[in-house]
N, C-alpha and C positions, 0 to 999 in steps of 0.2 A: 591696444588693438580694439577690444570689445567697448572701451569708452567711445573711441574716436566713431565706429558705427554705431552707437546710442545717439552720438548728440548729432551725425552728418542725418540719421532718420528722423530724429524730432525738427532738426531744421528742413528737411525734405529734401534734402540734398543724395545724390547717386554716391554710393559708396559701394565696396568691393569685398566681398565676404575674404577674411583674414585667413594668412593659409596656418596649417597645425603647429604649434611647436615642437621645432626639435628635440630628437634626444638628448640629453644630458646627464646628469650625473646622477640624478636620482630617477632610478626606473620604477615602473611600477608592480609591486610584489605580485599582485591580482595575479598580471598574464605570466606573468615566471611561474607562479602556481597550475595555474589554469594548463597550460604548458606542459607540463612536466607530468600532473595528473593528465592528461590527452595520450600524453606518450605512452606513459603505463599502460593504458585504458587498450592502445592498439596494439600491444605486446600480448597482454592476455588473452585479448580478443584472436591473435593470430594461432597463439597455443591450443586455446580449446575452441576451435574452428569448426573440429568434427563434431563435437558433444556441444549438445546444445539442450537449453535448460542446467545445465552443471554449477556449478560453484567452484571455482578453484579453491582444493582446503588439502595443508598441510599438516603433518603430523600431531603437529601441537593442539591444533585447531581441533581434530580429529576424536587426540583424546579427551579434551574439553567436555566434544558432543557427546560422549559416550560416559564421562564421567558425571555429565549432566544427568542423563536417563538413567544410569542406575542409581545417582541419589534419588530422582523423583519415584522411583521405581524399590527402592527400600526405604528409605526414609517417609518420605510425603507418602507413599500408598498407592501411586498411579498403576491403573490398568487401564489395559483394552477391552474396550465393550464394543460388539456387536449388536447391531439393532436388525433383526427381519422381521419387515410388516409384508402381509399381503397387499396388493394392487388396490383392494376391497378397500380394507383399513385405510392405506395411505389417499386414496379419492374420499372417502368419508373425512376424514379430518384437517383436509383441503377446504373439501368444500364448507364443512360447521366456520372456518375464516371466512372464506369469499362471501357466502351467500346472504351472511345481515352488513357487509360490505356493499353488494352487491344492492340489497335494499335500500340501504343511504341514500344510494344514485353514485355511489364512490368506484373510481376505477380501480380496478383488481387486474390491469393487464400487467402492470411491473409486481406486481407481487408472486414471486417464483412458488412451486413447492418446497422448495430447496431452502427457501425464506423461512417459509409455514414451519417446517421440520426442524430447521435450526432452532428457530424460536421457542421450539415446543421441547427440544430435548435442555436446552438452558435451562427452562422451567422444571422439570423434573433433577435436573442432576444439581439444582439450590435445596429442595427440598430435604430437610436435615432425615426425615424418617421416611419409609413406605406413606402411603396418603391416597386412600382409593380414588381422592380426585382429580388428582394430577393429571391424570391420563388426559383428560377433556382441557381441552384448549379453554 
């Protein structure tokens, strides 16, 4: 099929785009997948229809998450930290980014505070000891 419209086009001849082959005996696994995961996909979707943002997580799964956070939580060391800056603080060390940014001639409009703060708490929480300079960006 696809020969005979190669060589009726190099001759310049009108030819007829070929219709699809038939099914047969070997299908193809893609859409049986594709399929099946689609179906699943509207089954949960119709379960947690009220909740939104959820996860679907069963038992198993559940104890997993929980057995995860109290190894990281007695083993590795993990805690919660709280960070409160004043208003003051948090425009100060904003602005110490933007403003030799801002002297470049470089745009600082996608650069969030959210950006600044993460950036800056990475930096402090590498640091192996206390380092009265860390503070400063």
């Amino acid at each position: 099929m696809v020969t005979r419209s190669l060589v009726a086009e190099l001759q310049g001849k009108e030819w007829s785009v070929p219709a699809l082959p038939s099914h047969g005996i070997n299908v193809n696994p893609i859409d049986d997948i594709l399929s099946h995961e689609l179906a699943q996909e509207e089954v949960q979707r119709k379960f947690f229809e009220d909740y939104t943002a959820y996860v679907p997580m069963n038992a198993v799964s559940f104890s997993k998450l929980v057995a995860w956070h109290v190894k990281e939580r007695l083993w590795n060391g993990a805690d919660r930290t709280i960070i409160l800056l004043p208003k003051a603080v948090l425009t100060s060390v904003v602005d110490e980014v933007k403003e030799p940014l801002r002297k470049e001639g470089r745009d600082v409009g996608h650069l969030t505070t959210g950006d600044i703060m993460v950036a800056w708490m990475f930096k402090v929480s590498r640091v192996p000891r206390f380092c009265p300079t860390t503070h400063k960006i």
